[in-house]
C-alpha positions, 0 to 999 in steps of 0.5 A: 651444006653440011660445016666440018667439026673441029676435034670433037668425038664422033656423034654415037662417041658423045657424052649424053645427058638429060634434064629438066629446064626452064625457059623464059619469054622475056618480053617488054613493055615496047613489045619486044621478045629478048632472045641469046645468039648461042652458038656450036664452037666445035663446027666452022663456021660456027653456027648460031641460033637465037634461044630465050633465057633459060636453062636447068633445074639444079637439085634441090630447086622447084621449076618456078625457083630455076626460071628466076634464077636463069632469069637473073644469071643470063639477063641480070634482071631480078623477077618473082615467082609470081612474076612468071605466067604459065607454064605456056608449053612443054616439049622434049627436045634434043640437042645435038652438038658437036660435044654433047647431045642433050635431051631436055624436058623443058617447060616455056613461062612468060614475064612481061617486064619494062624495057632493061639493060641486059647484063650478062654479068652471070654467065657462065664461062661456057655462055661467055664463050658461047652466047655471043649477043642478044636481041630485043625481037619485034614479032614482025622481026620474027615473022620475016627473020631467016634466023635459026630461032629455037624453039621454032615454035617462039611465036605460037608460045608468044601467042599462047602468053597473049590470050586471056586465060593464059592461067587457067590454059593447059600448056601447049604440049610441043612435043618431041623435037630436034634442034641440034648443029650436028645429028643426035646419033 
């Protein structure tokens, strides 16, 4: 069923922009993945989907130097470089909301980290307006959950984190993929 957009342009009249971003499989000792409920406000009822921590390089910054920075604004904990394993995964995705479609050449890094309060002291106020929960996932909440979860890979990513030369690995090459509220064009 297809939600009505509310007064946002026509898709071929949104802006378009592409960028390099990193994402983060933050998982804890308990064996749980933390992932955002982020959502499309210009489509009723709102549609959601569950993302893991992450977000653009900015000018200037290495992709090791970007995933510790989003890390720490979208979650409040403080990890290292060294911290991150990988990268897991690459793709290009292309998401498509009702404001704006963007494409993204995004790399997947692990962290293995204890169990922690998430702050979300460093959103920014489009996440405020937009991420509107988190959750620590069970892999079996995973397995069974009928949950939008982008990217619809996390498990195999997950997988890829859990075998032993995790390092020394190619990353898992994803693709091109649509995860988008509203058709790219």
């Amino acid at each position: 069923m297809a939600h009505p957009v509310l007064s946002a342009p026509a898709p071929d009249e949104r802006s378009r922009n592409r960028r390099r971003a990193m994402r983060v499989l933050l998982v804890d000792s308990d064996d749980r993945l933390l992932l955002f409920r982020d959502s499309d406000p210009g489509i009723v009822p709102r549609p959601t989907f569950w993302i893991t921590p992450g977000g653009g390089v900015d000018p200037g910054e290495t992709d090791l130097q970007a995933a510790v920075r989003e890390v720490a604004e979208e979650t409040g904990l403080s990890i290292a470089e060294s911290d991150l394993v990988g990268p897991l995964a690459e793709r290009v995705v292309v998401h498509g909301y009702s404001d704006v479609v963007t494409t993204q050449d995004e790399l997947f890094w692990f962290v293995r980290c204890a169990p922690f309060e998430v702050s979300t002291d460093g959103h920014t106020e489009v996440e405020i307006a937009t991420m509107t929960a988190h959750h620590w996932w069970t892999r079996s909440e995973l397995e069974v959950t009928d949950k939008d979860i982008w990217p619809r890979d996390i498990l195999r990513i997950w997988d890829h984190a859990a075998a032993d030369d995790t390092a020394a690995a190619e990353p898992l090459d994803l693709g091109q993929v649509d995860e988008s509220t509203v058709a790219p064009g």
